[in-house]
N, C-alpha and C positions, 0 to 999 in steps of 0.2 A: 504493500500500500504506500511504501513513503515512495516509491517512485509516483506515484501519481497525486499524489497529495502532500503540500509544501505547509511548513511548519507556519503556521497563522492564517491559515486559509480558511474561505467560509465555506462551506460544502453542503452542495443542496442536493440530498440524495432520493431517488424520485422511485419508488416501487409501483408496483401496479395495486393500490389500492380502492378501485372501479367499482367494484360489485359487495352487493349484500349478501357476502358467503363465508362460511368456515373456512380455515385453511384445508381438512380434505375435500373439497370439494375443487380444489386447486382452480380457483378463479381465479385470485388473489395471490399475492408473492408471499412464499412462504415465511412468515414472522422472525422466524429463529436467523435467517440469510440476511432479515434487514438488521435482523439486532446486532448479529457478529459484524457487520460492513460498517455502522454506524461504531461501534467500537474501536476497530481496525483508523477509521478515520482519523479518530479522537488519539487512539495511541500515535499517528501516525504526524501528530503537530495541528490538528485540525485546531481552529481556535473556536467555531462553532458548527454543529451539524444539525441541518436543518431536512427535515420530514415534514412531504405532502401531496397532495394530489387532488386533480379534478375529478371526483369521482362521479360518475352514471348516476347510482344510485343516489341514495339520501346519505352524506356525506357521515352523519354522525353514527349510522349504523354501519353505513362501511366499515369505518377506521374502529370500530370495535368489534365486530363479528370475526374480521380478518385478522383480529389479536395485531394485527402492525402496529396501533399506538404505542398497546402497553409494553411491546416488544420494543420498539423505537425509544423510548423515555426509558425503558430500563439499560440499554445500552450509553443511552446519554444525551438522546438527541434533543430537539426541541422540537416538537409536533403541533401542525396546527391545519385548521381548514383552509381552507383555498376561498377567499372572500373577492365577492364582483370587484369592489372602489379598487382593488390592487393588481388587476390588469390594467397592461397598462400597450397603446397601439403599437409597432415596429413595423418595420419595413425588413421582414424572412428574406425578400432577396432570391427568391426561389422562383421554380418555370412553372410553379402550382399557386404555390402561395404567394404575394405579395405583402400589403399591411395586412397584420392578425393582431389579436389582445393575448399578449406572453405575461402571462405570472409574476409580479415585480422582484419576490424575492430570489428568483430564478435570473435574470436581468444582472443583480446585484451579487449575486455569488463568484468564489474562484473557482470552482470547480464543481462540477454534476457528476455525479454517478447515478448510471442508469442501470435500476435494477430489477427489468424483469422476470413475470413469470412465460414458459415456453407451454404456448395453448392454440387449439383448432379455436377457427374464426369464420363464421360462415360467411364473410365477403370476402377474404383478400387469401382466404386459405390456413393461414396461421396469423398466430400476433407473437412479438418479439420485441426484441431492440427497438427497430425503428421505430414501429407504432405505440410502442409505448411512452414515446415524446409527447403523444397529442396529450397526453395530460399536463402537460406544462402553458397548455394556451386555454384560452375562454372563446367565446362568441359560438358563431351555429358550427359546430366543429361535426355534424351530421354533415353539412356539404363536401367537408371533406374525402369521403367515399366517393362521388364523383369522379374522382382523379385518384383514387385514395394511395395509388403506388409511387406516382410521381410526389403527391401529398406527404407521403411520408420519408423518402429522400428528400427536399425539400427542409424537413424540418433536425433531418438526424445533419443536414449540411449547415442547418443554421447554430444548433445546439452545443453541437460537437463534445460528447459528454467527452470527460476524462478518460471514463472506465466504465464499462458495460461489463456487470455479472447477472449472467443468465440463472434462474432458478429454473431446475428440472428435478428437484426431489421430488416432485409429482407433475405431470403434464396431464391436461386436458386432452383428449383426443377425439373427441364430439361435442358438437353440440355449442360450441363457442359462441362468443366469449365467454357466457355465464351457468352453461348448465346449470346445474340444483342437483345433478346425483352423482354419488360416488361410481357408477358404474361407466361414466366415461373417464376416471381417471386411472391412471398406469402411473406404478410408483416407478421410478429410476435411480433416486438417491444419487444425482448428477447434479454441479454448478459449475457452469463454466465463463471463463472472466476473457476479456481482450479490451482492449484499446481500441481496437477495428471494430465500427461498426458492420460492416460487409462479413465480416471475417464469423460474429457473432451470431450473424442472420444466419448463413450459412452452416453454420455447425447447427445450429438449433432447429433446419428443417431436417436435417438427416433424424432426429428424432423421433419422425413422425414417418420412417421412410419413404421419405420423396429428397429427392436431388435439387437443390441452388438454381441448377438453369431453368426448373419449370417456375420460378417467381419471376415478371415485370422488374418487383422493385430492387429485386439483389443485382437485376443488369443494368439497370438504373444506376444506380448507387456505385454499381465499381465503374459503369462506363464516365461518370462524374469524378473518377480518385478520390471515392470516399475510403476505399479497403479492397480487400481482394476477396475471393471467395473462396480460394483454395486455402480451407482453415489448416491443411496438414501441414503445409509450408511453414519452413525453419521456424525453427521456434513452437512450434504444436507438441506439448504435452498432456498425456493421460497421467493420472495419478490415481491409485487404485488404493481407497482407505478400507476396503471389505479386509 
């Protein structure tokens, strides 16, 4: 972590906290992976770590169903809802997006770590890294599907977290984003981390097995030099805690 995290830094660490679900119900990033990262942060020289999200549902049952607050606050973080008055306009800069309403404390941070969960998604196929940026902006963020693959290069280009850890101690494999039953989820007892968002995307459809080239946005994304997709290239470790 201290590679990516510099001693006095503000770190806004952005889980998928979206839906009104348990953690097995793997909608939701699993609580224990945000508590450990928000730690790691802190040990790491963080001067503050900041937890949040635009969630779907009803904000105050998300962050507690999903056990992420109590998890996030017991590792150290500072946790809070995502309030209208603090979006604030920007000009993304992107071939999709242009001005959006981005999150102010997200604006004002050194560093994002993006920490999804790895889940089937009944429009784009799966959800991931990239798409789990859209919780960092406000407005009709449903238009965003429209374009939703350039939509979300676009925003993994404007963001550019630090550090993307993927959770896959449990993945969703039906029924996305929100199922309700344990019967679409497959445990794996997998987290896998990169700097690359491309690199990220790509490891986490092999999950579900399908291959990088059948996604829009992962060719998007490397045809832009956001990452590569070939996640086994130098530098690709397995590490086997069983």
């Amino acid at each position: 972590m201290e590679a990516f995290v510099s001693k006095g830094d503000l770190v806004f660490v952005k889980p998928n906290i979206s839906w009104d679900r348990v953690p097995e119900q793997a909608a939701t990033t699993n609580p224990a992976v945000v508590e450990t990262v928000v730690r790691m942060a802190l040990e790491a020289g963080a001067k503050k770590v900041l937890v949040s999200d635009n969630t779907c549902n009803d904000a105050r049952r998300c962050y507690k169903r999903s056990g992420i607050a109590e998890a996030a606050e017991r590792g150290g973080a500072e946790v809070s809802f995502m309030e209208e008055r603090k979006f604030k306009k920007v000009d993304l800069g992107g071939e999709a997006l242009s001005e959006w309403l981005v999150y102010a404390d997200v604006l004002e941070a050194d560093k994002i770590i993006n920490v999804p969960i790895a889940k089937h998604h009944n429009l784009p196929g799966v959800t991931l890294a990239m798409k789990n940026l859209m919780g960092l902006i406000g407005g009709a963020r449903n238009r965003l599907h429209q374009r939703i693959d350039e939509s979300v290069v676009d925003l993994a280009a404007y963001f550019k977290p630090a550090l993307h850890i993927l959770d896959a101690n449990r993945i969703l494999t039906a029924r996305g984003p929100a199922s309700g039953t344990t019967k679409d989820v497959k445990t794996l007892n997998t987290v896998a981390a990169s700097a690359d968002p491309v690199r990220i995307e790509a490891f986490g459809i092999t999950l579900f097995g399908r291959e990088p080239g059948e996604f829009k946005h992962v060719r998007l994304a490397e045809e832009r030099g956001l990452g590569r997709s070939d996640f086994r290239a130098e530098g690709f470790r397995e590490i086997s805690l069983g």
